[in-house]
C-alpha positions in Angstrom: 72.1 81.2 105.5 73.5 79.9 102.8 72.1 82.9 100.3 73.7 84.9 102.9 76.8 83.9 103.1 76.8 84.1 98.7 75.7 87.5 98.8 78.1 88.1 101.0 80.8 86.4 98.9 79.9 88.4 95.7 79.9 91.8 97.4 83.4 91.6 98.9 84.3 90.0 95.3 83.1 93.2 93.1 86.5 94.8 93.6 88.1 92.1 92.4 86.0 91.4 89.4 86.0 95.3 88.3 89.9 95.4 88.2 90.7 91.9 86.7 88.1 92.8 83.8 89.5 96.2 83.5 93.0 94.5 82.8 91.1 93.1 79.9 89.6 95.9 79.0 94.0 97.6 78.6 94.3 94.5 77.4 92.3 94.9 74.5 93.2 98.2 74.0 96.8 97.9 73.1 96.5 94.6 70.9 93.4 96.4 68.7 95.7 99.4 68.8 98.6 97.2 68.0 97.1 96.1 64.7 95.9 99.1 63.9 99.2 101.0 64.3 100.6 98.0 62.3 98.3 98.9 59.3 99.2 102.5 58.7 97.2 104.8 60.8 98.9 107.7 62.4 99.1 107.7 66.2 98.6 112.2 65.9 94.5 111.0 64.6 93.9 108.1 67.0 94.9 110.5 70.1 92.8 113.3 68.4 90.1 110.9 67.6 90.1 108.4 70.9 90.0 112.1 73.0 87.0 113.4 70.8 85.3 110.0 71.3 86.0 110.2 75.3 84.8 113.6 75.4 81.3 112.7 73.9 80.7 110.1 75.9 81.9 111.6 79.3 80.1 114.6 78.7 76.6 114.1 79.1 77.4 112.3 82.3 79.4 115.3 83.8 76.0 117.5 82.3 73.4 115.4 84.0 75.5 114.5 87.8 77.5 117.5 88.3 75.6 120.9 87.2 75.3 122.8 90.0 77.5 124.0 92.0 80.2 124.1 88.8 83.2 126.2 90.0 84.4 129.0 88.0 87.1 128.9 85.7 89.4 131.4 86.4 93.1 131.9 84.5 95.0 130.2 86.9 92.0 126.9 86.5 92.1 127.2 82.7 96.0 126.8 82.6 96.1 123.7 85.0 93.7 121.8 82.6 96.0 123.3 79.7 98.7 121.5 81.3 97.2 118.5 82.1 95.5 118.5 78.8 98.9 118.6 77.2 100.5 116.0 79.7 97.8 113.7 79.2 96.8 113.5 75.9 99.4 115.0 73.9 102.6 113.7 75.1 101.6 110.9 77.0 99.9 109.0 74.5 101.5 110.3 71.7 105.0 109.0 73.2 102.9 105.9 74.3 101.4 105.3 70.6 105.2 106.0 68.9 106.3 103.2 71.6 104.2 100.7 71.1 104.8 100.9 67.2 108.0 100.6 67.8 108.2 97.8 69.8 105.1 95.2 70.9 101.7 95.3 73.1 103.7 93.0 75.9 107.1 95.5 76.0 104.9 98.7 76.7 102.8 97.3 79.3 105.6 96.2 81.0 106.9 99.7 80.8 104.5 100.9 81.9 104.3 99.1 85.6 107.1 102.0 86.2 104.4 104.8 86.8 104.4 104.3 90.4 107.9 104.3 91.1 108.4 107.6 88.5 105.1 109.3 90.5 107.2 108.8 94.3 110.1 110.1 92.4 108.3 113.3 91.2 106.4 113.8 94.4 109.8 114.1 95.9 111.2 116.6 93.4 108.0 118.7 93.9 108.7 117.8 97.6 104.8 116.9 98.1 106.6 113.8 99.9 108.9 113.7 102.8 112.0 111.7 102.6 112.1 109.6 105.7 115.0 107.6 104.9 115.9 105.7 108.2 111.2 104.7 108.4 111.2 100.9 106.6 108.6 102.1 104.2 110.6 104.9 103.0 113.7 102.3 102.3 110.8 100.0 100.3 109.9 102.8 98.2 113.3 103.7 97.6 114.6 100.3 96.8 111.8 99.6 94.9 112.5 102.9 92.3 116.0 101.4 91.8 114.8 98.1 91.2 112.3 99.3 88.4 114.6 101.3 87.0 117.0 98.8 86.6 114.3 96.5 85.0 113.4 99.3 82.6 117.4 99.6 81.8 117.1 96.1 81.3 114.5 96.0 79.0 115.4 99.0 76.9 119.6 97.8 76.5 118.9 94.1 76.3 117.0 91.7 74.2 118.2 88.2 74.9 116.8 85.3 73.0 113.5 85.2 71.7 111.8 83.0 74.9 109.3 80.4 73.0 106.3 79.3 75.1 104.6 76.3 74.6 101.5 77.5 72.5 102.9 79.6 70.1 105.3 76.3 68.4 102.2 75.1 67.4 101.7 78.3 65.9 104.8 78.9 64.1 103.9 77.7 60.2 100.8 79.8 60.8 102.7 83.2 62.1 105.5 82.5 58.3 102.1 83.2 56.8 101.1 86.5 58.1 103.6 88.4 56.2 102.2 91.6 57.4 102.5 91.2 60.7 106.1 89.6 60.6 107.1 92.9 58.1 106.4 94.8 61.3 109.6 93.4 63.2 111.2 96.0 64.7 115.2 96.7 64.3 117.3 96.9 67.5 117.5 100.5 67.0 113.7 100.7 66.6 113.5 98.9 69.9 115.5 101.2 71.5 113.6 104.2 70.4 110.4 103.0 71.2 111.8 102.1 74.9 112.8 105.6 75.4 109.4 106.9 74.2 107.5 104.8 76.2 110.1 105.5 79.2 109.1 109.3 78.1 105.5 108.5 78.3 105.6 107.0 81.6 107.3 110.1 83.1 104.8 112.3 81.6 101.6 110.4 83.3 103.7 110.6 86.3 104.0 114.2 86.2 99.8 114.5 85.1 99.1 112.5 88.6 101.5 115.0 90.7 100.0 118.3 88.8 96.3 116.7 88.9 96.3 116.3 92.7 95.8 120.4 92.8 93.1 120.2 90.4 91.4 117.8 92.0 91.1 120.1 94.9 88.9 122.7 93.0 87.1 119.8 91.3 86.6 117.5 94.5 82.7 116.8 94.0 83.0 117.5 90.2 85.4 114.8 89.4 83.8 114.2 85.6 83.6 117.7 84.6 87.4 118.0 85.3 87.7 115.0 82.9 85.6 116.3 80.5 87.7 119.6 80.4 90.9 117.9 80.3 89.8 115.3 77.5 88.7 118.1 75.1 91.3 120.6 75.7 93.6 117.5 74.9 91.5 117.0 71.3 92.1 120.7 70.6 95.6 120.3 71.6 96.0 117.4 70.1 94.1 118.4 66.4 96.8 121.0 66.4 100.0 119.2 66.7 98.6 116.2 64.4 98.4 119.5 61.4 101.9 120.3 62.7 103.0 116.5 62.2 100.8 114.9 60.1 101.0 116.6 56.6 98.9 114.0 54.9 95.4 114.7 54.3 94.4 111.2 53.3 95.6 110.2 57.6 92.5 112.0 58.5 90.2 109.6 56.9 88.6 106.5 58.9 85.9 104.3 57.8 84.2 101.2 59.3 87.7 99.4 60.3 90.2 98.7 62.4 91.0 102.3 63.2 87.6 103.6 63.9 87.1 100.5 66.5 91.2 101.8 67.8 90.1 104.8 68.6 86.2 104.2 69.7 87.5 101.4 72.1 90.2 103.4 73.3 88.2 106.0 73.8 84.9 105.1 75.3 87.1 101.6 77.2 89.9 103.3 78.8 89.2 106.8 78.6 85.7 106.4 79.8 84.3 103.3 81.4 87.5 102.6 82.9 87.6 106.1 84.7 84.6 105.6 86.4 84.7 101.6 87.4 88.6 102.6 88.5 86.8 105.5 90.8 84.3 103.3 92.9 87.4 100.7 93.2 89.4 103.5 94.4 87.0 105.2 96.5 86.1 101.5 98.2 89.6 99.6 98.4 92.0 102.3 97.8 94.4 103.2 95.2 97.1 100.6 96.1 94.2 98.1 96.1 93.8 99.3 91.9 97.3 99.6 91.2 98.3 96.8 92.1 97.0 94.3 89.3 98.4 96.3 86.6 101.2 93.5 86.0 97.8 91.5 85.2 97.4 93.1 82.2 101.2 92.2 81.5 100.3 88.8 81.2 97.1 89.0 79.2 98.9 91.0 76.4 101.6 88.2 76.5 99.3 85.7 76.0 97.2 87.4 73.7 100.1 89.0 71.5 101.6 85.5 71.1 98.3 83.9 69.6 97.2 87.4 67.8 100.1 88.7 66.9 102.7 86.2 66.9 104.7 88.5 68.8 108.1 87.4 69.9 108.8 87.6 73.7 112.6 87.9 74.4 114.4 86.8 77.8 115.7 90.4 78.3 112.0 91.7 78.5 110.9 88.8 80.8 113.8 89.3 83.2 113.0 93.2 83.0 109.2 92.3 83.5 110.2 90.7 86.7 112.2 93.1 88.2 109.7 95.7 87.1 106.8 94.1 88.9 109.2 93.7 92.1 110.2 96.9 92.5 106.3 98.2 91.1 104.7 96.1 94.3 107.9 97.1 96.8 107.1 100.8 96.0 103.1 99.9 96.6 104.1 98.4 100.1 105.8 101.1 101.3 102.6 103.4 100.0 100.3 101.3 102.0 102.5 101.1 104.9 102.3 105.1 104.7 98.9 105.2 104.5 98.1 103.2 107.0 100.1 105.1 109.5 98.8 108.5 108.6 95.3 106.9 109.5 96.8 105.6 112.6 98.2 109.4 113.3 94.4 110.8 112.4 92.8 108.7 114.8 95.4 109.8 117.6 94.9 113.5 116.7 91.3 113.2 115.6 89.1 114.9 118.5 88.0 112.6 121.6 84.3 112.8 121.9 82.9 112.0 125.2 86.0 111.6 127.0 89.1 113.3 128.7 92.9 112.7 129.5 94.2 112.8 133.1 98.1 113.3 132.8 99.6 111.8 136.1 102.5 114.4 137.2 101.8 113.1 140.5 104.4 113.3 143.9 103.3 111.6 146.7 99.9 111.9 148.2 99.3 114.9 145.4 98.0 114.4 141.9 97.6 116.7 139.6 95.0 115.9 136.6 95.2 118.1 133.8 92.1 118.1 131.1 93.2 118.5 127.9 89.8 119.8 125.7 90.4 119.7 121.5 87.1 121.4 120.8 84.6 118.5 121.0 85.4 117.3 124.5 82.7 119.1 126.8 84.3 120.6 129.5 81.4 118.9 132.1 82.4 115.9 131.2 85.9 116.7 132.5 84.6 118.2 135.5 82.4 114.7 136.3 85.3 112.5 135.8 87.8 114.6 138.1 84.7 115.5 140.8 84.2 111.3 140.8 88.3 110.6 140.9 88.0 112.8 143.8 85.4 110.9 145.7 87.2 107.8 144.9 90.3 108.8 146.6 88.2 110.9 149.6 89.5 107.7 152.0 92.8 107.5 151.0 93.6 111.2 151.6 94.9 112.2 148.1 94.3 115.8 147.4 93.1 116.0 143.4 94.4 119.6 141.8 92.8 120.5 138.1 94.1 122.9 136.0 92.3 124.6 133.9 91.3 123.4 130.6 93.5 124.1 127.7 93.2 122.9 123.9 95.8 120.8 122.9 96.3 117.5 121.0 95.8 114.6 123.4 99.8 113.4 123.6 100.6 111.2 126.6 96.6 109.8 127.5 96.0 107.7 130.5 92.6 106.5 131.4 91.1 107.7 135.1 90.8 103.3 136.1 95.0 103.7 135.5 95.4 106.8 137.4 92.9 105.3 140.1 95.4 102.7 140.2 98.7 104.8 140.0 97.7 106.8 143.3 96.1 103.3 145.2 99.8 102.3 144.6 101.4 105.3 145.8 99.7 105.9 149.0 
């Protein structure tokens, strides 16, 4: 029982492991990408070479799982994953990259806690949502956008004092030695860039998951071959603008540092491990269930920029932070709120199997039942259930009419016990 009851425990826990370790795993990825920014190396060749890396590795997988049944790729195909290719890779983490230099590993996560406000906001443009202003969850997501907004504002126009937490005093004749790192301070107006950037970034993925939902559609069962596409079309992409950009020679050139371990852990972390442990969290809890312990990652990279990095955390990004995550979760509430009536609307409308309405537009000792068939009802069934309300009612001198059967959705249902009932009552 008592093996049960643990195995129990650590299934229903696997969803919450995957996504607190993949917070690491970001984590990770922007302090290592941090430092490496930090000590010269362009952000044009770590997206070229975190894309190649994420191509090679997703490849083979998309090869071995998803060979047959590949669909073609016509013109209108190729220029979706051009698009996305560009979205993703280029701009987003090109903008994302130029940010985070810019400003620190704790500013541009909080940042970017603003994707699913900007994706509602973009579904609405594109009008792949409806507005439903006077519905509760439509006023949460609403509110919500405004609230992150203003915390991005906040973030972006404001500073504040620098907030010291209680490990990094300790710290402080440690972090006057790592002239380096403290070199790397940005300027208000640095700050300020590197806000809009990021801001910039954010609205780019936001546009990539509005544009992807289409070509996901083509590439329903072949999920990692539509990755693999849009990863190395982003590399070529990418490889060209970084020759546009990047007129050094010498920026191409990685060894066994901290850039090659940038753009591998980047690559084969986030870009590729992530995507898949994400998918089975998605495909088993549910995309709000993933979203929401992005802020997570917030407070790693605080924690772990303070003792790493000896960043400084300011009361303007801490007060931002918060109103970020408030409107971030607002917006999630009024998704799941959304979802969980269109399930509610599918089970209403989904076909009743086994079963059949009787409508009461009875008058007096007359009752009409009319059997409403959507395709999987089988019309004997019907018949049976309005043959036995008949000889239910034989003493009681009701006459039962049926019309005939129609296909419709099943709208106002009553169950024959009811109507049995209804026309006892009315005799």
């Amino acid at each position: 029982m008592e093996k049960l009851r643990c195995s129990k425990f650590l299934e229903t826990s696997k969803p919450y492991f995957a996504m607190i370790s993949l917070q690491f795993g970001y984590a990770g990825m922007n302090i290592i990408t941090k430092v490496s920014l930090n000590h010269g190396m362009s952000h044009y060749v770590l997206v070229v070479y975190r894309h190649a890396f994420a191509t090679a590795v997703i490849a083979p997988f998309a090869l071995f799982f998803e060979r047959k049944g590949q669909p073609k790729i016509t013109f209108s195909i190729f220029m979706q994953i051009f698009i996305l290719g560009l979205l993703g890779p280029v701009i987003d983490q090109n903008f994302y990259y130029a940010g985070l230099k810019y400003t620190s590993p704790t500013f541009s996560c909080a940042m970017s806690n603003m994707l699913p406000a900007m994706t509602f906001v973009m579904a609405v443009i594109f009008r792949m949502e409806k507005l439903e202003v006077k519905k509760v969850r439509t006023q949460a997501k609403l509110v919500g956008t405004l609230v992150t907004v203003a915390g991005a504002m906040l973030m972006t126009l404001y500073k504040g004092p620098i907030v010291e937490m209680f490990w990094s005093k300790a710290m402080q004749p440690a972090a006057s030695e790592q002239g380096a790192t403290a070199s790397h301070e940005s300027s208000d107006k640095d700050w300020f860039k590197g806000s809009i950037l990021l801001i910039l970034a954010t609205l780019a993925w936001a546009f990539l998951f509005v544009l992807q939902t289409k070509a996901l559609r083509t590439y329903k069962n072949h999920q990692l071959s539509l990755t693999t596409l849009v990863c190395f079309m982003g590399t070529v992409q990418a490889i060209a603008v970084t020759f546009v950009m990047e007129h050094n020679p010498s920026a191409w050139k990685i060894g066994f540092d901290m850039n090659l371990l940038a753009a591998a852990y980047a690559g084969i972390v986030t870009s590729s491990i992530s995507y898949y442990v994400q998918g089975l969290v998605i495909k088993k809890k549910g995309p709000v269930f993933a979203t929401a312990f992005s802020p997570l990652m917030m407070i790693i990279v605080a924690i772990m920029g303070s003792f790493i990095l000896a960043e400084k955390i300011f009361l303007g990004g801490i007060v931002g932070s918060v109103l970020i995550v408030i409107g971030l979760y607002a917006v999630l509430w009024g998704k799941q709120k959304e979802k969980m009536s269109m399930d509610d609307d599918d089970e209403i409308l989904d076909p009743v199997k086994g079963s059949s309405a009787a409508v009461n537009y009875g008058n007096g000792s007359s009752v009409v039942v009319v059997a409403a068939i959507n395709g999987d009802v089988e019309a004997n069934k019907v018949v049976d259930d309005v043959q036995k309300l008949e000889s239910d009612n034989d003493n009681n001198g009701k006459h039962i009419t049926m019309i005939a059967p129609i296909s419709m959705p099943l709208a106002d249902e009553v169950p024959l016990e009811k109507l049995n009932q209804e026309t006892d009552g009315r005799a």
